[in-house]
N, C-alpha and C positions, 0 to 999 in steps of 0.2 A: 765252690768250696765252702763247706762250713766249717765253726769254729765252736770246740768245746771248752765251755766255759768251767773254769773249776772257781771254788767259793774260797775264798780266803780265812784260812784261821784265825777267830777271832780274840784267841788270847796270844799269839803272834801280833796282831795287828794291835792288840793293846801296849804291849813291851817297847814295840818299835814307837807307837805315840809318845810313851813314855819317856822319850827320850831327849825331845824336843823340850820337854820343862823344863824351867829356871833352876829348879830345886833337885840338883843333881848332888851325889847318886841316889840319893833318898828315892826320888821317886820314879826313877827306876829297879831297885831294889824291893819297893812296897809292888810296883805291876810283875814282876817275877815272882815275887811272893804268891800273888794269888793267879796269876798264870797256873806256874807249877803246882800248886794245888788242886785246880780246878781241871786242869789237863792231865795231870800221872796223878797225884796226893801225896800227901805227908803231913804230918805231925809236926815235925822240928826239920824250920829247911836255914841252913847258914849258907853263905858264902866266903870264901876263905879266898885271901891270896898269899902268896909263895915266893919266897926272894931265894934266891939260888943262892948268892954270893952268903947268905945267912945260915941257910937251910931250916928256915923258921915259917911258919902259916900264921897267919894274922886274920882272925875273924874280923872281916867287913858290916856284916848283917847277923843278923837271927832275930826266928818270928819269934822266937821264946826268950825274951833277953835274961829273963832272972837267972835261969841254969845255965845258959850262954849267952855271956854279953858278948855285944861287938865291942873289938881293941883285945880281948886274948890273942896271947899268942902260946907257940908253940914250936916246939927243935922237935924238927920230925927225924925219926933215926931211919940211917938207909936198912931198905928189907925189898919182900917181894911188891908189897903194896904201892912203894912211894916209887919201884922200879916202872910198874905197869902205869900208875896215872901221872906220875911226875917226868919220867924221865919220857917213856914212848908216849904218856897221853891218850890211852885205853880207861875207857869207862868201870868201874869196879863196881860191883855189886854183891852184897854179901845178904843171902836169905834167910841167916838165922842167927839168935844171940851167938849162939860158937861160933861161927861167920865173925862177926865184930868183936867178939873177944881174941878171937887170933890177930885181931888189926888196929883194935880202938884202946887204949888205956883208960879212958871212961866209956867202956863200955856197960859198968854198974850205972851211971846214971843217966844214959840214955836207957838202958833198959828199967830204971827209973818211971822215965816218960812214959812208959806201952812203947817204946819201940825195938823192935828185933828185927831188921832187915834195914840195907841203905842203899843209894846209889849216889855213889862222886864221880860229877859228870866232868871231864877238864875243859877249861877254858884257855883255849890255844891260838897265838900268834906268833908263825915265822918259826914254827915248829919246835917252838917252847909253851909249858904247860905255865900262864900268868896267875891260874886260880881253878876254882872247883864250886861248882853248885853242889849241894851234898842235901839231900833230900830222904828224910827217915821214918818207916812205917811200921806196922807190925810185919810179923814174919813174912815170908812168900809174898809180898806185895810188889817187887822190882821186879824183872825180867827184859831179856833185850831189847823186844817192842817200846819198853820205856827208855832204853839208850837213843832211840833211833828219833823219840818223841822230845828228848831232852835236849839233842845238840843244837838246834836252830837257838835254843833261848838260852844258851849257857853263851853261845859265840855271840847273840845279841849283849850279851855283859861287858865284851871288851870295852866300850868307850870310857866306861867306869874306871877299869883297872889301868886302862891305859893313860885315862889322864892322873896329872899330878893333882895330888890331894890338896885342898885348900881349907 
């Protein structure tokens, strides 16, 4: 019997390192940073989490802190958007500025950046969506293949969200 060997991804296998640090979530946060990058791309990548009982997103990260700090928040209003990634926890991707001005309230200053296309990918436990990698390119840059690239290292986030903040 032989055995076929496959190669382990090795910006997977940096995140999951990453975890093991002292210097949490920080540095897990910075190896998803350049994961996501180096694996799909983006320009401006946040990470946001989601309190139901609020109905408010709390940016965790961003590689851009000046135009988005982490600690904004936001009262997100229900619509089709928040139906698909918050409530069923479907990947959203929109490929063009109209795309995110149908969805985004800033979407003038993301389109600011060079960016006109996103993907919010959700981060799910127990069939609740806890947060969202949100990854932002020029136009036509997302596509499914990048849902399918993005869920291993959005569900690598949980330890983050899931511990309590200190």
């Amino acid at each position: 019997m032989t055995r076929t060997k496959t190669k382990a991804d090795p910006w997977l296998c940096a995140v999951a390192a990453a975890q093991s640090s002292v210097d949490q979530p920080k540095a897990l946060f910075a190896a998803l940073d350049h994961a996501m990058k180096s694996a799909i791309g983006h320009k401006l990548f946040t990470i946001l989490t989601y309190d139901d009982a609020s109905g408010e997103a709390a940016r965790v990260y961003s590689n851009l802190p000046g135009p988005y700090p982490a600690g904004g928040r936001k009262r997100l209003a229900p619509g089709p958007w928040t139906e698909a990634v918050l409530d069923r926890g479907e990947a959203y991707i929109g490929r063009t500025l109209d795309d995110l001005r149908d969805v985004f309230s800033d979407h003038e200053l993301i389109a600011s950046l060079g960016c006109a296309s996103v993907l919010n990918m959700p981060v799910r436990w127990r069939g609740r969506t806890l947060g969202s990698l949100n990854l932002l390119h020029e136009a036509a840059w997302y596509d499914e293949d990048d849902v399918a690239a993005c869920l291993p290292f959005a569900q690598l986030t949980l330890p983050a969200l899931l511990a309590p903040a200190s």
